[in-house]
PDB file of the backbone (N, CA, C, O) and the ligand in Angstrom, with CONECT records:
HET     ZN  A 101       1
ATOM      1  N   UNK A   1     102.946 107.613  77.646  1.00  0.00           N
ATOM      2  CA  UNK A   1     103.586 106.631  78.526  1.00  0.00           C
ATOM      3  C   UNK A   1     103.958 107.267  79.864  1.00  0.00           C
ATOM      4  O   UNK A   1     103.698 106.691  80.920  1.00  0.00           O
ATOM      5  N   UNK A   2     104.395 108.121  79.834  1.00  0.00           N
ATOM      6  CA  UNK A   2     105.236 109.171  80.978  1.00  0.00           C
ATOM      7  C   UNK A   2     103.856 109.858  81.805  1.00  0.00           C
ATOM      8  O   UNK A   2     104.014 110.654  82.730  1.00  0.00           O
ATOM      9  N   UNK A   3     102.477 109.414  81.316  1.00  0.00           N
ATOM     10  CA  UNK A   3     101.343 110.243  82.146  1.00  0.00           C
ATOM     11  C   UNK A   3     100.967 108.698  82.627  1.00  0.00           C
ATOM     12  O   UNK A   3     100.210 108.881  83.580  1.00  0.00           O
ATOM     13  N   UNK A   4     101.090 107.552  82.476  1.00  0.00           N
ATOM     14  CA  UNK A   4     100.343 106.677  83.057  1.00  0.00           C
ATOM     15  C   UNK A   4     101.728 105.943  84.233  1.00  0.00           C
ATOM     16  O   UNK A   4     101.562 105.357  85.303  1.00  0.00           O
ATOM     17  N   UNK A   5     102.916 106.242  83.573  1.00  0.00           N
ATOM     18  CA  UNK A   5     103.503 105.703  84.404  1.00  0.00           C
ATOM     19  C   UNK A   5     103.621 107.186  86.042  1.00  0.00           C
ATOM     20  O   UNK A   5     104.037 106.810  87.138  1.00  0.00           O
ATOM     21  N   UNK A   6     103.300 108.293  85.876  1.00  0.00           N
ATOM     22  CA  UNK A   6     103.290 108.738  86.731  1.00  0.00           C
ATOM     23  C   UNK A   6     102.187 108.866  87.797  1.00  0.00           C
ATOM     24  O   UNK A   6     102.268 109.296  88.948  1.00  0.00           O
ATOM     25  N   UNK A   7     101.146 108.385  87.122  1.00  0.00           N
ATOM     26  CA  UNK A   7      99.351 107.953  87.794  1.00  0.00           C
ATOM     27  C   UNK A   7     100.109 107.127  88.686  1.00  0.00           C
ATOM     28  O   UNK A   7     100.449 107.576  89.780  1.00  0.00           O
ATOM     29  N   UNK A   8     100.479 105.695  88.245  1.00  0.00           N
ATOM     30  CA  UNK A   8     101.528 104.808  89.106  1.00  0.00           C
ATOM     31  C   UNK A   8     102.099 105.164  90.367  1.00  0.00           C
ATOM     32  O   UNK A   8     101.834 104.769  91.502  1.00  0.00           O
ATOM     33  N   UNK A   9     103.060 106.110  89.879  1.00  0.00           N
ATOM     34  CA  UNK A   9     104.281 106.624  90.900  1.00  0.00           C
ATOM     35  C   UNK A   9     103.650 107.517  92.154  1.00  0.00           C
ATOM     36  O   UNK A   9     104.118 107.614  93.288  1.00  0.00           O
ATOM     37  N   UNK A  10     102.210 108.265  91.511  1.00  0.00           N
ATOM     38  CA  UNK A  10     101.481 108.766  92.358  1.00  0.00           C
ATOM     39  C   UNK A  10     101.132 107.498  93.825  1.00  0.00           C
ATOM     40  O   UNK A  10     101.447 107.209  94.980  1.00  0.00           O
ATOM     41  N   UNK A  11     100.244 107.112  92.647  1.00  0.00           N
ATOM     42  CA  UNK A  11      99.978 106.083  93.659  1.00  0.00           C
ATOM     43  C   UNK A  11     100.516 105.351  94.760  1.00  0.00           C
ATOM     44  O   UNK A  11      99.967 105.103  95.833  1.00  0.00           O
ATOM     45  N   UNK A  12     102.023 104.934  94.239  1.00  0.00           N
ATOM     46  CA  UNK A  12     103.094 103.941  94.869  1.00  0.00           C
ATOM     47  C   UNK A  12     103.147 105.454  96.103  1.00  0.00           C
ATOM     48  O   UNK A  12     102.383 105.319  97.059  1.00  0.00           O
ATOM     49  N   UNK A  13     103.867 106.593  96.076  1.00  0.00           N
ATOM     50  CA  UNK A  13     104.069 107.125  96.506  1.00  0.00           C
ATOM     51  C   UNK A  13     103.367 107.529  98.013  1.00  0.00           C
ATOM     52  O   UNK A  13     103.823 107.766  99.131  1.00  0.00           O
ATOM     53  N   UNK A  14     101.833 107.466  97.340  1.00  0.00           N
ATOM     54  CA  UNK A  14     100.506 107.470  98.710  1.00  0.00           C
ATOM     55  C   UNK A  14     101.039 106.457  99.798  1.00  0.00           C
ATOM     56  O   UNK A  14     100.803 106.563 101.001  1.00  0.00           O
ATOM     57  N   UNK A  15     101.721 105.552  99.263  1.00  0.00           N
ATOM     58  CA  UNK A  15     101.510 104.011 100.439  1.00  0.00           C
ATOM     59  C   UNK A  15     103.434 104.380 100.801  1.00  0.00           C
ATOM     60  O   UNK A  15     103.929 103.905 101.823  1.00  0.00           O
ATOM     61  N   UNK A  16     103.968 104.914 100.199  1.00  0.00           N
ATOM     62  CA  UNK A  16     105.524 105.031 100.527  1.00  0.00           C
ATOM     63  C   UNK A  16     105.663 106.051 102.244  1.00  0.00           C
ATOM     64  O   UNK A  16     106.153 105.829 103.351  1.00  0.00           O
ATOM     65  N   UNK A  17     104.752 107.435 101.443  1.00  0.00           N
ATOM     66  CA  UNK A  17     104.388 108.477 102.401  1.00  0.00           C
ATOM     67  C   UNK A  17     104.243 108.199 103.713  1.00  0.00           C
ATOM     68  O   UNK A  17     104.884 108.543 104.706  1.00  0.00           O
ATOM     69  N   UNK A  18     103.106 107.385 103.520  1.00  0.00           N
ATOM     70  CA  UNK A  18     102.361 106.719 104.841  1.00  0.00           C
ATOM     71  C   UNK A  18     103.110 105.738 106.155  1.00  0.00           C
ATOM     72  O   UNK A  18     102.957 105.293 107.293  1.00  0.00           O
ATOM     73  N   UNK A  19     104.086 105.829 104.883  1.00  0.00           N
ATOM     74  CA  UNK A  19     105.144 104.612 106.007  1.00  0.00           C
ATOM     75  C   UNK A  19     106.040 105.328 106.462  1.00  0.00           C
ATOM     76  O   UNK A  19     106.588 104.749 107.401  1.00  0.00           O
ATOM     77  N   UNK A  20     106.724 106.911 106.138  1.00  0.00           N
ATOM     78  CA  UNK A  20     107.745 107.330 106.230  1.00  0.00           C
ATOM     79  C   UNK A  20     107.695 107.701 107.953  1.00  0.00           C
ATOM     80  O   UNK A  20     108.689 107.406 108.618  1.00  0.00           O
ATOM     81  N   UNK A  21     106.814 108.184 108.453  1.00  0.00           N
ATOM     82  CA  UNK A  21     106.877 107.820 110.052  1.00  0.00           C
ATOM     83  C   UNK A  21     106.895 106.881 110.821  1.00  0.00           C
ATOM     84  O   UNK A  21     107.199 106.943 112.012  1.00  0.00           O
ATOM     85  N   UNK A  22     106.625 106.084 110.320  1.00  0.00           N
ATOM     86  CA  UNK A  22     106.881 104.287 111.024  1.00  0.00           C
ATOM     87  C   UNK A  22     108.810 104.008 110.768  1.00  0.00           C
ATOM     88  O   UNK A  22     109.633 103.694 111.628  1.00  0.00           O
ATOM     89  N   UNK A  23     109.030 104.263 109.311  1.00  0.00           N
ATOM     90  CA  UNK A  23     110.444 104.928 109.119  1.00  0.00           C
ATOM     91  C   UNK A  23     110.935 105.469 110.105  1.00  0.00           C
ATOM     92  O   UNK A  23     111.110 104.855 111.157  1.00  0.00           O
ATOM     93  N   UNK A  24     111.225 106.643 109.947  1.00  0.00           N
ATOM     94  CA  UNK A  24     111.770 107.107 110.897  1.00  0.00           C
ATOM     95  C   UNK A  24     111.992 106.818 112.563  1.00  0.00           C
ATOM     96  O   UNK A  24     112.801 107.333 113.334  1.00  0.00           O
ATOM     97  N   UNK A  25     110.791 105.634 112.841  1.00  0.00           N
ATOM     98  CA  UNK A  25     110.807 105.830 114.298  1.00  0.00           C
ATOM     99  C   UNK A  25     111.624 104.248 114.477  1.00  0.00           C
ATOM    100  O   UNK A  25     111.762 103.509 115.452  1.00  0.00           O
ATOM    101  N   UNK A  26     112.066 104.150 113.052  1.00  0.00           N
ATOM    102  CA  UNK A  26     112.673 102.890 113.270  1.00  0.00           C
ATOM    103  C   UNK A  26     111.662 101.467 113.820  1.00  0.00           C
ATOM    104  O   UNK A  26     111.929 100.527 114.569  1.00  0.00           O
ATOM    105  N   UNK A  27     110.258 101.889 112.952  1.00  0.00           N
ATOM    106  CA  UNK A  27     108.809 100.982 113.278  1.00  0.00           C
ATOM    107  C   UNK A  27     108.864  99.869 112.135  1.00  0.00           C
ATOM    108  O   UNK A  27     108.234  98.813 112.187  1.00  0.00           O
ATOM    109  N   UNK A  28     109.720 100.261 111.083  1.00  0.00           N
ATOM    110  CA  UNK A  28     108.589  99.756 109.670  1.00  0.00           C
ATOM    111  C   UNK A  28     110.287  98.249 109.916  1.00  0.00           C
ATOM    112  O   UNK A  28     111.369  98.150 110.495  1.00  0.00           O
ATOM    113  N   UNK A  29     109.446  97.520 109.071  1.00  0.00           N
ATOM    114  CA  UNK A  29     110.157  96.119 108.686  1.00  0.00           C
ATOM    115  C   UNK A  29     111.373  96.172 108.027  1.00  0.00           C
ATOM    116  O   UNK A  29     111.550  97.083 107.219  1.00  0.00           O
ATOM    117  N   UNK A  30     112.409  95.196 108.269  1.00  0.00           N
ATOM    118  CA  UNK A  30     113.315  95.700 107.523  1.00  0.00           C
ATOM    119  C   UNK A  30     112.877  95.621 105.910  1.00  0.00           C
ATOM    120  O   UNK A  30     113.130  96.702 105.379  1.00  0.00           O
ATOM    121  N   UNK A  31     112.484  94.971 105.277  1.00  0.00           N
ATOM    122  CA  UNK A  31     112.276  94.301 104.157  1.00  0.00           C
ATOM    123  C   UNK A  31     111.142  95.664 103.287  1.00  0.00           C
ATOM    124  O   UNK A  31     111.130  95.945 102.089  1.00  0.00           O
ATOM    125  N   UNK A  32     110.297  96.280 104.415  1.00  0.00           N
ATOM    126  CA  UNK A  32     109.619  97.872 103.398  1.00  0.00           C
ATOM    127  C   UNK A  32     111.046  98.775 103.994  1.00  0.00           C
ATOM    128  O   UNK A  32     111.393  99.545 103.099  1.00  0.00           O
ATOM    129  N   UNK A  33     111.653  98.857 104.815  1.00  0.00           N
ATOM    130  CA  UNK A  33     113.089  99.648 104.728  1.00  0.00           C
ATOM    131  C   UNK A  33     113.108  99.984 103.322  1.00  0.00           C
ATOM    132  O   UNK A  33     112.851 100.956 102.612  1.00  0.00           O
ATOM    133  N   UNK A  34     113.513  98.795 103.201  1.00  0.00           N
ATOM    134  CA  UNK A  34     114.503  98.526 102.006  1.00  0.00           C
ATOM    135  C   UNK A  34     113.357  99.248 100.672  1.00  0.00           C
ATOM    136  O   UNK A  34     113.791 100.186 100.003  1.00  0.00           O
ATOM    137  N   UNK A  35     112.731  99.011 100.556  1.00  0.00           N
ATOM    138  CA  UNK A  35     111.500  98.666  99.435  1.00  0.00           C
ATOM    139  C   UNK A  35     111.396 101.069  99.445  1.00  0.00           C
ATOM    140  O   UNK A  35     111.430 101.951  98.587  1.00  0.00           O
ATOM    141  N   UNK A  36     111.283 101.005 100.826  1.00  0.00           N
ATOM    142  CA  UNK A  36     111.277 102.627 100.846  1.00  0.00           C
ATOM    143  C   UNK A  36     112.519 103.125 100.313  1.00  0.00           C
ATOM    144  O   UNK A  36     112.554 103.845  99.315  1.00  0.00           O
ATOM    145  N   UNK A  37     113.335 102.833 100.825  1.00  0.00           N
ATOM    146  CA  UNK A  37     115.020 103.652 100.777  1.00  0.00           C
ATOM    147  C   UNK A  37     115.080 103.466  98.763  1.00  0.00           C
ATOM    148  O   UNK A  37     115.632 104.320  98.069  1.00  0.00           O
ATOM    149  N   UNK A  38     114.544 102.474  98.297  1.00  0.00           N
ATOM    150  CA  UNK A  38     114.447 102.255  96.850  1.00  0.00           C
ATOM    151  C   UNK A  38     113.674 103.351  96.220  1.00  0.00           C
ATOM    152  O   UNK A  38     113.958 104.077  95.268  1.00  0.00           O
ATOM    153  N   UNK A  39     112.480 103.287  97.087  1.00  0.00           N
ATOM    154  CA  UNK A  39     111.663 104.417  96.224  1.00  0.00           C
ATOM    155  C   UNK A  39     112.033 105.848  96.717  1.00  0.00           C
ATOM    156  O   UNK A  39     111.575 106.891  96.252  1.00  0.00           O
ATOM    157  N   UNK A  40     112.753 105.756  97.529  1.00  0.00           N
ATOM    158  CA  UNK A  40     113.564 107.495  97.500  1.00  0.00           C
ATOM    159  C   UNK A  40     114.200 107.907  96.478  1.00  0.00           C
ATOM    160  O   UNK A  40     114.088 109.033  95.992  1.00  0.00           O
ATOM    161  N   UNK A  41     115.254 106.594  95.893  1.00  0.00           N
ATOM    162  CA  UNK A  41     116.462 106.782  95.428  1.00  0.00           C
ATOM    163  C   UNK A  41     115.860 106.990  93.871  1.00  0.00           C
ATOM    164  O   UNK A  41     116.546 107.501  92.985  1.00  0.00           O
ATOM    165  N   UNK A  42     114.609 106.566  93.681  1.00  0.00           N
ATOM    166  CA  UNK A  42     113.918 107.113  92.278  1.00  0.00           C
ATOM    167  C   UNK A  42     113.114 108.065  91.964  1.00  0.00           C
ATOM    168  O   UNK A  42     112.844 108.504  90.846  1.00  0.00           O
ATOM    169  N   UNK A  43     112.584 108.499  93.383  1.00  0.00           N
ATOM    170  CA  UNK A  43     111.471 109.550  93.128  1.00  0.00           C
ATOM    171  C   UNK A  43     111.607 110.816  94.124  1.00  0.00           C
ATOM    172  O   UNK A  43     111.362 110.944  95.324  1.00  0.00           O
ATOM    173  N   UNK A  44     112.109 111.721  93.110  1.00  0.00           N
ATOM    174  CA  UNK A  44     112.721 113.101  93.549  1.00  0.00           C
ATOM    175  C   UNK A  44     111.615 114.208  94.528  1.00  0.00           C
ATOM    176  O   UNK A  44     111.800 115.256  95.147  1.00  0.00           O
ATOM    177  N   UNK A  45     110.175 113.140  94.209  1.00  0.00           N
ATOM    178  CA  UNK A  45     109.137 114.078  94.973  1.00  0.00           C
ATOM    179  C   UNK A  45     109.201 113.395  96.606  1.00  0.00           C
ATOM    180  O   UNK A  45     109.073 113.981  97.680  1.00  0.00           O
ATOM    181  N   UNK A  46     109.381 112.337  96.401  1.00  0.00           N
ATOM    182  CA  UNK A  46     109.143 111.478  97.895  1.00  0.00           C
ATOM    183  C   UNK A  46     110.296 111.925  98.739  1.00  0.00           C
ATOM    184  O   UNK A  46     110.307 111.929  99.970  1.00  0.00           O
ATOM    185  N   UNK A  47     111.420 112.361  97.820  1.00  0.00           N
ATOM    186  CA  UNK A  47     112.721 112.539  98.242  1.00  0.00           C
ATOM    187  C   UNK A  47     112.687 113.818  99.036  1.00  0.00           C
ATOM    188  O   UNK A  47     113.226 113.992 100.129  1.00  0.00           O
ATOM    189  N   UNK A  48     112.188 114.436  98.546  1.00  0.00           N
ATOM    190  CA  UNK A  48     111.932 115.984  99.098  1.00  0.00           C
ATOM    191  C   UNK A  48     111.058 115.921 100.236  1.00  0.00           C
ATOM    192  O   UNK A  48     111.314 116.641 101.201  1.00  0.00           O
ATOM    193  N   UNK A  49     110.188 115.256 100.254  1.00  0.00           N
ATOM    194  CA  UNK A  49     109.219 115.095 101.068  1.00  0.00           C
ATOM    195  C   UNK A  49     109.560 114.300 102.802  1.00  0.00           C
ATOM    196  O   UNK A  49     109.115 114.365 103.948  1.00  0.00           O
ATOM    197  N   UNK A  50     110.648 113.569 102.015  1.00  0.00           N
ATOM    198  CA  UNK A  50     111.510 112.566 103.069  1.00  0.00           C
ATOM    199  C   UNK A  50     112.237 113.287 103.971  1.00  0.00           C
ATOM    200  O   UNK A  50     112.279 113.029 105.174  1.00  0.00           O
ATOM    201  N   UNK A  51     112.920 114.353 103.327  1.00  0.00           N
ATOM    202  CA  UNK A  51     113.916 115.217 103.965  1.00  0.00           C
ATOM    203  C   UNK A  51     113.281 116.246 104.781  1.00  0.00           C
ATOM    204  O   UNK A  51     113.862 116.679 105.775  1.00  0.00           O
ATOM    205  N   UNK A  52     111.815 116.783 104.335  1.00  0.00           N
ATOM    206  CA  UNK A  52     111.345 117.679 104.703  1.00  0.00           C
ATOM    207  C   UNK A  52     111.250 116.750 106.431  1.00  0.00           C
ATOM    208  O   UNK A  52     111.821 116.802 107.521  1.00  0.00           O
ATOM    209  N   UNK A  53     110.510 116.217 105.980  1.00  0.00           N
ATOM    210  CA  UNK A  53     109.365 115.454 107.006  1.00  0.00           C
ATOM    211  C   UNK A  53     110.499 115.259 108.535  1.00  0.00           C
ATOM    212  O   UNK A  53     110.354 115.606 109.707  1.00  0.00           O
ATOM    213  N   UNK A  54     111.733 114.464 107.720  1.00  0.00           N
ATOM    214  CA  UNK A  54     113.001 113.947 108.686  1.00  0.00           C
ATOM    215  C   UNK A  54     113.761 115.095 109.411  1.00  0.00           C
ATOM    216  O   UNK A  54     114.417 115.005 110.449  1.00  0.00           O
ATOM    217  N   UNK A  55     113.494 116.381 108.512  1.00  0.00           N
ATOM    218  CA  UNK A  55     113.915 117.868 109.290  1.00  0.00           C
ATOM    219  C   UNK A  55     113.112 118.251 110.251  1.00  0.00           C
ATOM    220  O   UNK A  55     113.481 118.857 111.257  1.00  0.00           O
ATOM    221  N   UNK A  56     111.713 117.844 109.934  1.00  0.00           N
ATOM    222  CA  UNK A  56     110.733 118.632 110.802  1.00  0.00           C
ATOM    223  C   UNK A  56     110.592 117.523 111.932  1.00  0.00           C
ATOM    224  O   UNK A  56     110.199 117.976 113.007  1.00  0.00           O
ATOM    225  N   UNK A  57     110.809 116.308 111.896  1.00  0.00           N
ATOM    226  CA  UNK A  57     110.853 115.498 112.880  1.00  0.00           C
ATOM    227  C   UNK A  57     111.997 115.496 114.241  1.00  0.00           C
ATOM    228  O   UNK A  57     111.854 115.176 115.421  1.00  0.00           O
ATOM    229  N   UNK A  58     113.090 115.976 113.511  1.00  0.00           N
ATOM    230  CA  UNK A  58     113.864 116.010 114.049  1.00  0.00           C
ATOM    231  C   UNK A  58     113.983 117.054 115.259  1.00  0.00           C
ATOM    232  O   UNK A  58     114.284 116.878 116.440  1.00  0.00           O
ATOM    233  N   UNK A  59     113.555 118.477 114.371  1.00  0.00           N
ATOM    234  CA  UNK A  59     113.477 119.811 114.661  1.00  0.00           C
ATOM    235  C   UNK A  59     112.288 119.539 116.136  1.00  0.00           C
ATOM    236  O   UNK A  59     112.510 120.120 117.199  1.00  0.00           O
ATOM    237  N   UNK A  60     111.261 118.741 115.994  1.00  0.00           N
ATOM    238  CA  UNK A  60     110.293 118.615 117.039  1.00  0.00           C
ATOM    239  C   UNK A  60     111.482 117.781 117.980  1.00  0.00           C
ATOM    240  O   UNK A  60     112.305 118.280 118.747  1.00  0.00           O
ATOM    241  N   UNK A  61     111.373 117.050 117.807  1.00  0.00           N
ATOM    242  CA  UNK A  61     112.130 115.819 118.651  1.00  0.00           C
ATOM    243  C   UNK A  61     112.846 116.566 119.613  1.00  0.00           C
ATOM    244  O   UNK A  61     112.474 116.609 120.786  1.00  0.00           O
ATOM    245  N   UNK A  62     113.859 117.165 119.194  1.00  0.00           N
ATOM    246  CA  UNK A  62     114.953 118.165 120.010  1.00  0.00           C
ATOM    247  C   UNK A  62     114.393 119.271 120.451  1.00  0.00           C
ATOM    248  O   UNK A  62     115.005 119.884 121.325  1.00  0.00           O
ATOM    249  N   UNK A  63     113.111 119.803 119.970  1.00  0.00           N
ATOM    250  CA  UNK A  63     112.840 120.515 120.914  1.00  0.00           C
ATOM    251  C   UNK A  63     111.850 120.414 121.870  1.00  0.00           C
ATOM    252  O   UNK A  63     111.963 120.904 122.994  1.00  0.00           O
ATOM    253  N   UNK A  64     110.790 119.742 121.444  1.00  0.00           N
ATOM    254  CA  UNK A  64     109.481 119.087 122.133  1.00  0.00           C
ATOM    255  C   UNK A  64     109.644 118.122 122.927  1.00  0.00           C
ATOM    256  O   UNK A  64     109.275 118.039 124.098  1.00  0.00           O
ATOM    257  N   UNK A  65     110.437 117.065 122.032  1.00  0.00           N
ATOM    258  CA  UNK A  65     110.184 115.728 122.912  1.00  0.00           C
ATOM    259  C   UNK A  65     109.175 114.996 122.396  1.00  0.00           C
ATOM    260  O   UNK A  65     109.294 113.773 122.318  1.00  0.00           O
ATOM    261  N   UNK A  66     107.820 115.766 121.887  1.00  0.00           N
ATOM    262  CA  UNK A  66     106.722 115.223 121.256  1.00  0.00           C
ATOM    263  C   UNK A  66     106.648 114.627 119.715  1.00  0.00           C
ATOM    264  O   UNK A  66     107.328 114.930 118.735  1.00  0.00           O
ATOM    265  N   UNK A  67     105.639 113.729 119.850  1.00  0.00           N
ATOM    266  CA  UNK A  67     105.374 113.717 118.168  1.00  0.00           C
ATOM    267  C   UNK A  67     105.022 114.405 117.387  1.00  0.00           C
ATOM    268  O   UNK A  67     104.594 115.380 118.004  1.00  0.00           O
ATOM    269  N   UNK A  68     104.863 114.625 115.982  1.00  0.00           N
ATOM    270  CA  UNK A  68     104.164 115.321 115.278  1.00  0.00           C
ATOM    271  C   UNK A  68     102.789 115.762 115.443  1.00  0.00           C
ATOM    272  O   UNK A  68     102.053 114.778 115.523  1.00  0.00           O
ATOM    273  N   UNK A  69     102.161 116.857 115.524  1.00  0.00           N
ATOM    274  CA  UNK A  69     100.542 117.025 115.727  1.00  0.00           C
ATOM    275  C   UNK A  69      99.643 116.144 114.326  1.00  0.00           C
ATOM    276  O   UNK A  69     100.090 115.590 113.321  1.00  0.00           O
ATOM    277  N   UNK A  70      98.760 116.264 114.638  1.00  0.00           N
ATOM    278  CA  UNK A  70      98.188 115.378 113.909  1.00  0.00           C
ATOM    279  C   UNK A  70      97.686 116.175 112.576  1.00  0.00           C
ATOM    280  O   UNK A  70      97.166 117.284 112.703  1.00  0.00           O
ATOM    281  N   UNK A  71      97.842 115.634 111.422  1.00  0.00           N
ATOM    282  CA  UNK A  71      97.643 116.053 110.132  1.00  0.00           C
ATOM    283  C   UNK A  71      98.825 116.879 109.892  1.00  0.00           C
ATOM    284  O   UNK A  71      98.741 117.655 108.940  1.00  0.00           O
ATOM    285  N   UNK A  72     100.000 116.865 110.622  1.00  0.00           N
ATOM    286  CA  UNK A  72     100.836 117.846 110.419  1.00  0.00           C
ATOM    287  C   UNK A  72     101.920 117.488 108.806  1.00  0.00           C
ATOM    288  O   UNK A  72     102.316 118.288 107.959  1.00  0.00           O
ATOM    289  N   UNK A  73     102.147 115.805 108.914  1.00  0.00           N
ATOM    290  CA  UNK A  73     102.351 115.853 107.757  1.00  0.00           C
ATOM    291  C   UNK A  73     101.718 115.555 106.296  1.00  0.00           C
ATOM    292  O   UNK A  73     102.282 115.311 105.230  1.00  0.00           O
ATOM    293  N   UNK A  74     100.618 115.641 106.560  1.00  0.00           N
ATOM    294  CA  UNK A  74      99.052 115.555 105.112  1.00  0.00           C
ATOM    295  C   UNK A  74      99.770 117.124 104.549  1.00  0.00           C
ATOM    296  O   UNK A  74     100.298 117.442 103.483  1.00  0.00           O
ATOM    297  N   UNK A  75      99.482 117.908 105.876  1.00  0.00           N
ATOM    298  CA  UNK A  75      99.459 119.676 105.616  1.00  0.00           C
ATOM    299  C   UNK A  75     101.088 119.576 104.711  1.00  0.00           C
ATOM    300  O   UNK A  75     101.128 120.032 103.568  1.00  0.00           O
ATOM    301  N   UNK A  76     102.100 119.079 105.213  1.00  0.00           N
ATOM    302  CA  UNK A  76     103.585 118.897 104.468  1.00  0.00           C
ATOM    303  C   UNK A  76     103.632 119.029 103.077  1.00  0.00           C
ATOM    304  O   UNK A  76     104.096 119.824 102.259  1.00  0.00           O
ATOM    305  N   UNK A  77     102.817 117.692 103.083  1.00  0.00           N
ATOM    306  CA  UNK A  77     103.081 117.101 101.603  1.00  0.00           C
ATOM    307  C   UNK A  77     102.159 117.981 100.840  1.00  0.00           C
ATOM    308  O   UNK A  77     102.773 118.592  99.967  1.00  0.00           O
ATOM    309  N   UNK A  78     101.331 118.156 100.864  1.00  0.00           N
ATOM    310  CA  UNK A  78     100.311 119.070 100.278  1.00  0.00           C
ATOM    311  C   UNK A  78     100.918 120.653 100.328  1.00  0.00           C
ATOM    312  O   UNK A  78     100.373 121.572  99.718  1.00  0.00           O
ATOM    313  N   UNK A  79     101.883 120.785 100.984  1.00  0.00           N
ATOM    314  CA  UNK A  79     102.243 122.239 100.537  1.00  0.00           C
ATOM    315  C   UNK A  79     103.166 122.164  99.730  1.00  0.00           C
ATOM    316  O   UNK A  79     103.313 122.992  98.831  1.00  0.00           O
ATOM    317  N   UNK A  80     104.340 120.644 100.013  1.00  0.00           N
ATOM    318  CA  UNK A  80     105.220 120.572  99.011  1.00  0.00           C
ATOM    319  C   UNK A  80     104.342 119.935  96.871  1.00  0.00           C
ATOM    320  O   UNK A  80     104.921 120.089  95.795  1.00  0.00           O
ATOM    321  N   UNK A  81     103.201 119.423  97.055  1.00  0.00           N
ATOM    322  CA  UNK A  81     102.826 119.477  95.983  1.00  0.00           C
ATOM    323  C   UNK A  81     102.144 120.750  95.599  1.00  0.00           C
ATOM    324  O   UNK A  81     101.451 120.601  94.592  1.00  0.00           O
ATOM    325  N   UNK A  82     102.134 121.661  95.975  1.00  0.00           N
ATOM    326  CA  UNK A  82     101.673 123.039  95.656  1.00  0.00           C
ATOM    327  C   UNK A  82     102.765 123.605  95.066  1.00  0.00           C
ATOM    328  O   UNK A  82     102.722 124.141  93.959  1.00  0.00           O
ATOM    329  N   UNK A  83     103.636 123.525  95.672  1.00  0.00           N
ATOM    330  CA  UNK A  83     105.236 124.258  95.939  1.00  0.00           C
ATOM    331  C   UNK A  83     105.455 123.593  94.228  1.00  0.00           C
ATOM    332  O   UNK A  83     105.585 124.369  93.281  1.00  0.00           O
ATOM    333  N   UNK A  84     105.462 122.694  94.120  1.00  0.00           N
ATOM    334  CA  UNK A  84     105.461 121.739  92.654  1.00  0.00           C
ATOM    335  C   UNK A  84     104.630 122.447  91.434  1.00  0.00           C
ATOM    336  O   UNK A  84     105.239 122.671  90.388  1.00  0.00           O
ATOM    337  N   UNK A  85     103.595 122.714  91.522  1.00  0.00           N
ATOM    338  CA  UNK A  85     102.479 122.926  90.442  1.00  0.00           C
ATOM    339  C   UNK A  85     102.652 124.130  90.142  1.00  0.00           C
ATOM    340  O   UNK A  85     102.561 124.476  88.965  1.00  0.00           O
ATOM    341  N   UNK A  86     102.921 124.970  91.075  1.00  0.00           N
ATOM    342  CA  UNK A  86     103.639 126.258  90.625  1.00  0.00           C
ATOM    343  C   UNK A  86     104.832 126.288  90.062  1.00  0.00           C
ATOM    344  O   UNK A  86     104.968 127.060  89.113  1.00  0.00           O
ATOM    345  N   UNK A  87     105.538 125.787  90.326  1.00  0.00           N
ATOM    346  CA  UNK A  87     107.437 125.350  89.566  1.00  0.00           C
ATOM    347  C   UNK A  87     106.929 125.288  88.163  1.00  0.00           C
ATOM    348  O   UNK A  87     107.669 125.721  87.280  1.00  0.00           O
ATOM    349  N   UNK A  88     105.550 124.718  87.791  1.00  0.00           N
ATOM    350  CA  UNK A  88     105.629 124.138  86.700  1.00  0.00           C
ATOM    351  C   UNK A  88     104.908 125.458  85.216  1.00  0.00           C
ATOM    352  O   UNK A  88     103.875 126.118  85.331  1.00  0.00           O
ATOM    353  N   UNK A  89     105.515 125.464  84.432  1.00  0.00           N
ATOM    354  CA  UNK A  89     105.271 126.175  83.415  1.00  0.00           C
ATOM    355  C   UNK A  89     104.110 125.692  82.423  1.00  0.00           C
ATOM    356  O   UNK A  89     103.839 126.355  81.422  1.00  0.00           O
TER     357      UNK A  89
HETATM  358 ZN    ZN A 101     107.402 108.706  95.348  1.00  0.00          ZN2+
END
């Protein structure tokens, strides 16, 4: 049960990800707001990923001025699921 419901969460997660910069720039609708801020509050990987992303956004912002380079957060998440697979025993 716990391997198909996480195929799922994978999934949900791909389309959560994708929005988290429209998020942040204060782009996305209120109504996926909401629908995101939900799937934070359940999924400890998106969560991490949220914070990362919102640090490193920030961290540019204040110092650049610029946006993120491009693929910069694919490269993120993909190091934080590495960072994961190793944790794991
Ligand atoms: Zn997730």
């Amino acid at each position: 049960m716990s391997k198909i419901m996480n195929k799922n969460i994978d999934h949900h997660c791909k389309r959560m990800t994708s929005a988290f910069s429209d998020y942040l720039d204060n782009r996305l609708k209120k109504q996926l707001c909401q629908r995101l801020e939900v799937h934070l509050a359940e999924c400890p990987d998106c969560k991490m990923y949220f914070d990362t992303l919102k640090m490193t956004v920030t961290l540019y912002r204040s110092l650049e001025q610029e946006p993120l380079p491009e693929g910069a957060e694919k490269r993120l998440f993909a190091t934080i699921k590495l960072a994961r697979s190793k944790n794991r025993t």
